[in-house]
N, C-alpha and C positions, 0 to 999 in steps of 0.2 A: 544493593540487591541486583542480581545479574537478568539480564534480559533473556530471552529465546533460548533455550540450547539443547542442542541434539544429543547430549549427553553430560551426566555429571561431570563438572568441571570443564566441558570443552564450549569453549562463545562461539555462538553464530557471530555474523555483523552486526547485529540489532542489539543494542542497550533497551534500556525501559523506555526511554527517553527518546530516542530514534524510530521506535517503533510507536511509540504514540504521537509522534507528529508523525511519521510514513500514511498512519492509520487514519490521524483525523482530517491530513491532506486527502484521502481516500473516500472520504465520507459525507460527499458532498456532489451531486447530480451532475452540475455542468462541469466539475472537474474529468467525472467519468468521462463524460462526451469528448470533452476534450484531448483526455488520454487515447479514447478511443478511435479519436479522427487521428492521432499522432501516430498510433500502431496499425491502422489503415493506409493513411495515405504518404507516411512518413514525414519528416521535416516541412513547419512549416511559420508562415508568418505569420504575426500577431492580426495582420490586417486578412490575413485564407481562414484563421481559428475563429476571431468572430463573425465572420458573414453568417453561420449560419445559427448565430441567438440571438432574442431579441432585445439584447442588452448593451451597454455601453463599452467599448474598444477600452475602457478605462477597467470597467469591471471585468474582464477577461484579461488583461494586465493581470488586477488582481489575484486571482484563480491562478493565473500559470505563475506570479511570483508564489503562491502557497506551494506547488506543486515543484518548484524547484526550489523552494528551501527544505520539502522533505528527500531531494535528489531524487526525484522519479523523472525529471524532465531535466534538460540541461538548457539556456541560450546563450546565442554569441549574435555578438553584430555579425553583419553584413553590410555595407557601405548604410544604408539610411535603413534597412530592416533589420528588427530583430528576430533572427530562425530560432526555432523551438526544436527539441528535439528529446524523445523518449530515452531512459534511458533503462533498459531489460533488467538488467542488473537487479536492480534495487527491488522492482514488481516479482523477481527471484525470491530475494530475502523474504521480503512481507510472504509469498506464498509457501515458504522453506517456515518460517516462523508460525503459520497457522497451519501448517501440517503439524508440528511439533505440538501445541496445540491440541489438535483434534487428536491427536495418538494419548497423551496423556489423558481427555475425557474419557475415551475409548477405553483406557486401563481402568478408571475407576469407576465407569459403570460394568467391565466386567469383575471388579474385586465385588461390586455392591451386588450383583449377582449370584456369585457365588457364595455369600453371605447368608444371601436370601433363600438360594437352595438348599445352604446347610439348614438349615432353620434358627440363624443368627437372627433372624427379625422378629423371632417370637417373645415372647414379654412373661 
């Protein structure tokens, strides 16, 4: 089964599969925060991302390793830090994927409309 597409027969980037890890790395509060200080303040280290939760430098590890195995984030060393860094791309896709999405609902609630005006709903 093909994931996302903007058109019959033509693939976005997104599998099924891709797109439910993108989504469920997405769905989860301090990831947000997280993404959020990276497209704010740009690149940064494991030790600038958790200063500001009150959780353990381990569980923020965490979170940003989910977050980069769905490629929304990328890191590299830096001599004893590890830099984080957003990656647009991907928050592209996921938003390219639930546009496609929302247009398809948008068609069948106006097929089920016009349905309803014919007087297809009558019994």
């Amino acid at each position: 089964m093909a994931g996302c597409k903007s058109m019959p027969g033509r693939r976005i980037e997104l599998g099924l599969g891709e797109a439910a890890l993108l989504f469920a790395a997405l769905g989860d509060e301090t990831r947000l925060v997280l993404l959020r200080r990276l497209s704010e303040g740009g690149p940064a280290s494991i030790s600038a991302l958790s200063g500001a939760f009150q959780v353990s430098r381990q569980a923020i590890t965490k979170h940003l390793q989910s977050l980069s195995a769905a490629g929304i984030i990328h890191g590299r060393r830096t001599g004893r830090e590890h830099i984080w860094t957003l990656n647009p791309d991907r928050l592209v896709e996921a938003q390219r994927c639930l546009g496609i999405i929302a247009a398809r609902w948008d068609n069948a609630l106006e097929r089920l409309k016009a349905h309803v005006e014919e007087g297809g709903g009558e019994g």
